[in-house]
C-alpha positions in Angstrom: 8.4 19.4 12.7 6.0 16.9 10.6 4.0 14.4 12.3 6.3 11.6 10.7 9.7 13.0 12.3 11.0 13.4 15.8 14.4 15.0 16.5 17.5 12.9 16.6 17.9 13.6 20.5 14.1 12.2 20.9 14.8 9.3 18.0 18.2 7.7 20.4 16.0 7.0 23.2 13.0 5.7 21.3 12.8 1.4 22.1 14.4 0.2 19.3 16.8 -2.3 21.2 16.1 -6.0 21.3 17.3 -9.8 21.9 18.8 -10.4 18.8 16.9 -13.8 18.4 13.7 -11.8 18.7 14.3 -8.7 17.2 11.9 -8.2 14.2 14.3 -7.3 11.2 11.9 -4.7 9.8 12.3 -3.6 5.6 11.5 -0.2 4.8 11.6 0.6 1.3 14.2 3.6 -0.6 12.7 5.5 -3.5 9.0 6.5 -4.8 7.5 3.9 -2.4 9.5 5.5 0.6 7.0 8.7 1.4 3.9 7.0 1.7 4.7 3.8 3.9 6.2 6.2 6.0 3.3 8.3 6.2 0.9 5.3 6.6 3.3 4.2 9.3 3.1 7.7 11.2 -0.8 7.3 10.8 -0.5 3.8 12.5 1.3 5.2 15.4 4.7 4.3 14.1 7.4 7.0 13.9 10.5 6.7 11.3 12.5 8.4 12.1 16.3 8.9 10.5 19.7 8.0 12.6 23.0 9.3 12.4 24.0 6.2 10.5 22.3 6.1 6.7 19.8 3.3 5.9 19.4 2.4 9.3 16.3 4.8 10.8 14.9 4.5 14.3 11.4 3.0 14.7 8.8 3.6 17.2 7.8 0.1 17.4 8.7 -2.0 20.4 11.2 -5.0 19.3 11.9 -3.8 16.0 15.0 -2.2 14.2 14.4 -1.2 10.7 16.5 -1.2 7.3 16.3 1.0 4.3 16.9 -1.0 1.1 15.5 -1.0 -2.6 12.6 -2.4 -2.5 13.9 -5.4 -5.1 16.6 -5.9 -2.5 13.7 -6.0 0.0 12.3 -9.5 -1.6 15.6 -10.4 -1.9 16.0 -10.3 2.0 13.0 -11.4 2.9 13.5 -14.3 0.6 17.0 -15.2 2.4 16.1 -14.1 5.9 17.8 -11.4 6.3 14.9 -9.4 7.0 11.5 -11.4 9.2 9.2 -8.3 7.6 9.1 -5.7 4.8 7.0 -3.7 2.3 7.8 -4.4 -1.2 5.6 -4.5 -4.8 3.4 -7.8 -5.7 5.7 -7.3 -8.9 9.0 -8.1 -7.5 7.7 -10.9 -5.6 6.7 -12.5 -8.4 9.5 -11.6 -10.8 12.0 -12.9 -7.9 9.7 -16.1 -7.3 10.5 -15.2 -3.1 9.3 -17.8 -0.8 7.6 -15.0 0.9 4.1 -14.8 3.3 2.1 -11.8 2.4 0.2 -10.1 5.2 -1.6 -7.1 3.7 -2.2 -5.1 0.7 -2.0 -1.5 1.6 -3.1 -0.9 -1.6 -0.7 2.1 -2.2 1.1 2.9 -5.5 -0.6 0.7 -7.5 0.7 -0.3 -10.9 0.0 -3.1 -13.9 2.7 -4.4 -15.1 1.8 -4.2 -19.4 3.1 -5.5 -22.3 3.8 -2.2 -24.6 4.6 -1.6 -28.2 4.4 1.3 -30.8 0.9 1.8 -32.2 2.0 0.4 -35.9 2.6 -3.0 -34.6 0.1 -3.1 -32.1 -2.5 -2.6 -35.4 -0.6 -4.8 -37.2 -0.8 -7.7 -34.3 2.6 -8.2 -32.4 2.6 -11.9 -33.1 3.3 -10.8 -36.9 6.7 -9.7 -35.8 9.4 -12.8 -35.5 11.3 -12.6 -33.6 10.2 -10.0 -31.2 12.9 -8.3 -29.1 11.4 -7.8 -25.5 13.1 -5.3 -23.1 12.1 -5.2 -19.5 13.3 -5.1 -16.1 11.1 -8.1 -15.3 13.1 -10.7 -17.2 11.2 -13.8 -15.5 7.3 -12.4 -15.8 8.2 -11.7 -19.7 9.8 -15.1 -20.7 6.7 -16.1 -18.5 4.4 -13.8 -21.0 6.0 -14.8 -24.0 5.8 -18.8 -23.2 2.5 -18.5 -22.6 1.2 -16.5 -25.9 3.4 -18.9 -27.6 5.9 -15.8 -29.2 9.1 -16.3 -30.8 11.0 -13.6 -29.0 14.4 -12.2 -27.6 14.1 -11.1 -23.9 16.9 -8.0 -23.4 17.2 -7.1 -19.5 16.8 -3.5 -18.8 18.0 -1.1 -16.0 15.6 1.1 -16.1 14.3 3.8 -18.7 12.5 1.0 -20.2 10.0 2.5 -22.2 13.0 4.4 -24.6 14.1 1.2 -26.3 11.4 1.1 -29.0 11.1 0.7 -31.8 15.0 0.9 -32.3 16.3 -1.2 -29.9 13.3 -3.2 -29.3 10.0 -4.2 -30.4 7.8 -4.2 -27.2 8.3 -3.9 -23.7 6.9 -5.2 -20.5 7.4 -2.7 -17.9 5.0 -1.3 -15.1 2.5 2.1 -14.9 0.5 3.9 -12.9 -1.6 6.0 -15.5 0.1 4.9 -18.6 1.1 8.7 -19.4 5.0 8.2 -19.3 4.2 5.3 -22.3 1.8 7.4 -24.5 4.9 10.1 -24.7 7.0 7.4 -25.7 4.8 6.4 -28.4 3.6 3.4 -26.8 0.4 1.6 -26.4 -0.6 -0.9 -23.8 -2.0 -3.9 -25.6 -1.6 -7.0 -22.7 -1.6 -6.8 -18.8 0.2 -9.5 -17.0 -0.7 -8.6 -13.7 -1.5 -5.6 -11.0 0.7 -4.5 -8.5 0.8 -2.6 -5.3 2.6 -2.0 -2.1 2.1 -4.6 0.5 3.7 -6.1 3.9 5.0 -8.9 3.5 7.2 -11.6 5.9 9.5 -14.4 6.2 8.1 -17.7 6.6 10.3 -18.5 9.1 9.6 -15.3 11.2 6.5 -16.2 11.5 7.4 -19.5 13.2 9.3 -17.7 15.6 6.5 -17.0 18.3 7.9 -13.6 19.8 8.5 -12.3 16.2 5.2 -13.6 14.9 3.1 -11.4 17.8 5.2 -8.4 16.7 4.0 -9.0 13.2 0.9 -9.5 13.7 1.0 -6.0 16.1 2.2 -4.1 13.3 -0.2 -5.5 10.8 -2.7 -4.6 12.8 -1.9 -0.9 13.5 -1.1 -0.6 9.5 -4.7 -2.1 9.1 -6.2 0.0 11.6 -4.7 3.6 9.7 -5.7 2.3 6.1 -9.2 1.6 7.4 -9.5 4.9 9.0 -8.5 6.5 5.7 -11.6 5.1 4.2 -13.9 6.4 7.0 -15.1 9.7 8.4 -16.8 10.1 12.0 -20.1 11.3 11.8 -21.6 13.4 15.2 -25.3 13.8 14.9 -27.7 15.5 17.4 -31.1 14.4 16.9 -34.8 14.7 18.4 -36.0 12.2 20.4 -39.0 11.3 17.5 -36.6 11.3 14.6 -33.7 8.9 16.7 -35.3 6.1 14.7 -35.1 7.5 11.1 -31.7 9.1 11.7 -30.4 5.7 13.1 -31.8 3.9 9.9 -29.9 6.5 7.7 -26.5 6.3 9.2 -24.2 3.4 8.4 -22.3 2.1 11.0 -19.7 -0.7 11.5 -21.1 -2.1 13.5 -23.9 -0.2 16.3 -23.7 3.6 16.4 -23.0 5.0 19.7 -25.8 7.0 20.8 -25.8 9.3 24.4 -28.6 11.4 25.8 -28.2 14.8 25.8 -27.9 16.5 28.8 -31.3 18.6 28.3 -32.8 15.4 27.6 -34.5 16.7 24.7 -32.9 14.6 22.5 -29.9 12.2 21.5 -26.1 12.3 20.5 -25.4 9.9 17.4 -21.9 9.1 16.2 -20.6 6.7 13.7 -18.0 5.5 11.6 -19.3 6.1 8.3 -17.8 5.4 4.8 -16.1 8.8 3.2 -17.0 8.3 0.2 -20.6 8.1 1.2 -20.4 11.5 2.4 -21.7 14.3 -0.7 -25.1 12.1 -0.4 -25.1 11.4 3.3 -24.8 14.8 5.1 -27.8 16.5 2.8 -29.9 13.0 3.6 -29.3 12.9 7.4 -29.9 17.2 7.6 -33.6 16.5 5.5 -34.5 13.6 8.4 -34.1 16.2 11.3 -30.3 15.9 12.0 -28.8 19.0 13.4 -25.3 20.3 14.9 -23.6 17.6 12.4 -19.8 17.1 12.7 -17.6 15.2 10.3 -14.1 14.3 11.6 -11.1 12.7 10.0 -10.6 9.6 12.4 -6.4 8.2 12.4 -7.0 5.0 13.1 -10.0 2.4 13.8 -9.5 -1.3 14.9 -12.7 -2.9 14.4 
């Protein structure tokens, strides 16, 4: 059993059921965003958990029933009320133009959405080609593009597989990637960025009028917070001498204050902090030079400053 999965038996009886004028509508996205909002949920104490009835999984979260959709149909949702709260990309948002309240970046899957063309015309400049034929999924963002460089151009609306259509079918696209390497075996380079992208949470406006639902989405933003901040932090356990507390202190960051206890021989102190991971390769060697001993580095799940 994973940690993001319970059984169906243990799912039934997990406190999904609500006042229907309160329950939070909650949007889970279907497809490549799917695995990792559900892990970050499982890391922020919220299981997902699937249901004898498709699209519609069970949710740890007190006051909340969740829905599966596409993440475009996500912002669509969102933007109508059918849903008070959902992850979905920055892109859609702003392709759909949703009246939508963002309350966190996760930061995961992040993507630019480019402007793409085969490397002849990029060297020859794109503007020399009139008119351009633009295919993309993001109809509004490239009119948007094209207005604003002032291009005579054709927008063609794609459904997906984008980044086939030149140079037969079209001259350039607008489309979205991650590391670029689906475009560069097309034969494409990127030659303009419209914007950056990335999975975030975002809510109804009028949810967030509605007092029960609002404290419910502020709860869940706050236990999403807490597990992204713990994946950027490592807990540091330190024994130390009492004559090198002081250096060892001044060496370790800390959120805020490290937590230091006496040891019980009382020949010296326990140190422990929430330290950046990334600082680690550097920090460990530093802190073992300045007299630290018996150092332990643990993976923390979540941290609420």
């Amino acid at each position: 059993m994973t940690t993001n999965t319970v059984s169906r038996t243990n799912a039934e009886s997990l406190p999904s059921k609500c006042e229907p004028s309160d329950c939070l509508r909650l949007a889970l996205p279907k497809g490549r965003m799917e695995p990792a909002v559900v892990r970050l949920l499982a890391d922020a104490g919220v299981q997902v958990t699937q249901s004898a009835r498709a699209y519609r999984p069970v949710v740890s979260f007190p006051g909340a029933q969740a829905k599966t959709l596409k993440p475009q149909n996500i912002v669509e949702m969102l933007h109508l009320g059918a849903r008070d709260v959902g992850f979905a990309g920055a892109d859609w948002v702003a392709e759909m133009r949703a009246n939508v309240v963002e309350v966190l970046d996760t930061g995961l899957d992040p993507v630019r959405i480019v402007a793409a063309a085969p490397e002849a015309l990029v060297r020859a400049g794109v503007a020399t080609k009139s008119p351009l034929i633009v295919a993309t999924e993001y109809e509004r963002l490239a009119r948007a593009w094209v207005d604003r460089l002032g291009l005579e151009a054709t927008v063609v609306k794609t459904f997906g597989a984008t980044e086939v259509f030149p140079p037969e079918d079209a001259d350039c696209i607008v489309d979205n990637a991650a590391t670029g390497s689906t475009l560069r075996a097309n034969g494409l380079v990127v030659f303009d960025e419209l914007m950056r992208s990335s999975t975030r949470l975002y809510a109804n406006p009028r949810a967030l009028e509605n007092s029960v639902k609002r404290e419910r989405i502020d709860a869940l933003a706050m236990l999403v917070r807490s597990a992204l901040e713990a994946r950027s932090k490592a807990i540091v356990d330190v024994n130390v001498s009492c004559d090198r507390l002081d250096a060892v202190v001044a060496a370790l960051p800390a959120m805020r204050e490290p937590t230091i206890s006496p040891l019980r021989s009382g020949a010296g102190f326990a140190v422990r902090v929430a330290a950046p991971r990334a600082d680690l390769p550097t920090l460990i060697p530093r802190i073992k030079a300045i007299g630290g001993t018996d150092i332990i580095v643990t993976a923390p799940v979540q941290i609420a400053p």
